[in-house]
N, C-alpha and C positions, 0 to 999 in steps of 0.2 A: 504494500500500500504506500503510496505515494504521498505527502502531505507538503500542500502549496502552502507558506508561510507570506502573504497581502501585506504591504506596510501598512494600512488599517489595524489588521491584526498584532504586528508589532509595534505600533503606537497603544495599544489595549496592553498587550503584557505592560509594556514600561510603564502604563499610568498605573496600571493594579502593581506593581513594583514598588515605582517612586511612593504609593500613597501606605503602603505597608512598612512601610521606613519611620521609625521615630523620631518628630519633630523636636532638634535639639536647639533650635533658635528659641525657645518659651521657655529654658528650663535656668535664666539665673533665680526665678524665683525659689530653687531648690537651696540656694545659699541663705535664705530666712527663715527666722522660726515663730513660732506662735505660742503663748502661753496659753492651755486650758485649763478652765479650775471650773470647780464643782463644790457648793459651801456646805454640800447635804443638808439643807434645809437649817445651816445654821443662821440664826437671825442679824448678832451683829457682821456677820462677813455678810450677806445680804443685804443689809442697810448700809454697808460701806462703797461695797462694789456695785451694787444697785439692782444685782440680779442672783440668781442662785446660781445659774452656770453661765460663763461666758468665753470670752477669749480675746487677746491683748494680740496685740503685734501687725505690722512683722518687726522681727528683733532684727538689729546686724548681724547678733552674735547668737550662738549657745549663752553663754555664760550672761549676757544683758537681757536674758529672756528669766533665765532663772534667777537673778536678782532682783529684778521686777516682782516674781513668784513670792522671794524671800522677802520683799517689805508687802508685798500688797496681799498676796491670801496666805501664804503661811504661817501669818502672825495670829490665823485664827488655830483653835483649839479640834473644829470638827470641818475639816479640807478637805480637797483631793485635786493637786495639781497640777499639771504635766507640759513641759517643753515640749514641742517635735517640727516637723515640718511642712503640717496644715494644721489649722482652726479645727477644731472637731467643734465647736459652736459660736454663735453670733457673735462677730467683733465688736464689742464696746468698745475698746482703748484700742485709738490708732496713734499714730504719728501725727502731728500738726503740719510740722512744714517740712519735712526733709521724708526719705523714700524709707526709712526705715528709723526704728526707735534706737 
């Protein structure tokens, strides 16, 4: 069996190609982090932070994500806080004027 390969045809492979290829031009947001906390339903970390769960950033850094952590929800008694590399909920606390905290 014979098989006529059409430049139609191989304009089709390369576009299902090119578009199986992961897009590396969107990935500096990978270099910031997000704080999320969770006050479990504690009251003063909810009246301070203004929500029971939220999420801060983006940080420059690891380390200016978790000391954000360390003054703003750690200081409460019943937490749960976490650094990473998405929001896992609503951003309350962004940056004002610069691209990162």
């Amino acid at each position: 069996m014979k098989v006529k390969v059409t430049l139609s045809c191989l304009f089709f492979l390369l576009l299902i190609i090119g578009c199986s290829k992961t897009d590396q031009s969107n990935s500096s947001s990978n270099n910031y982090y997000y704080n999320s906390w969770s006050c479990l339903n504690g009251t003063a970390c909810i009246n301070t932070l203004g929500h029971n769960t939220g999420s801060a950033g983006p940080f420059c850094s690891f380390s200016s994500c978790q000391s954000w952590a360390a003054t703003n929800v750690q200081i409460y008694s019943n937490n749960s806080s976490y650094c990473g590399q998405s929001a896992n909920y609503t951003i309350y606390y962004q940056p004002t004027s610069a691209s990162c905290i």
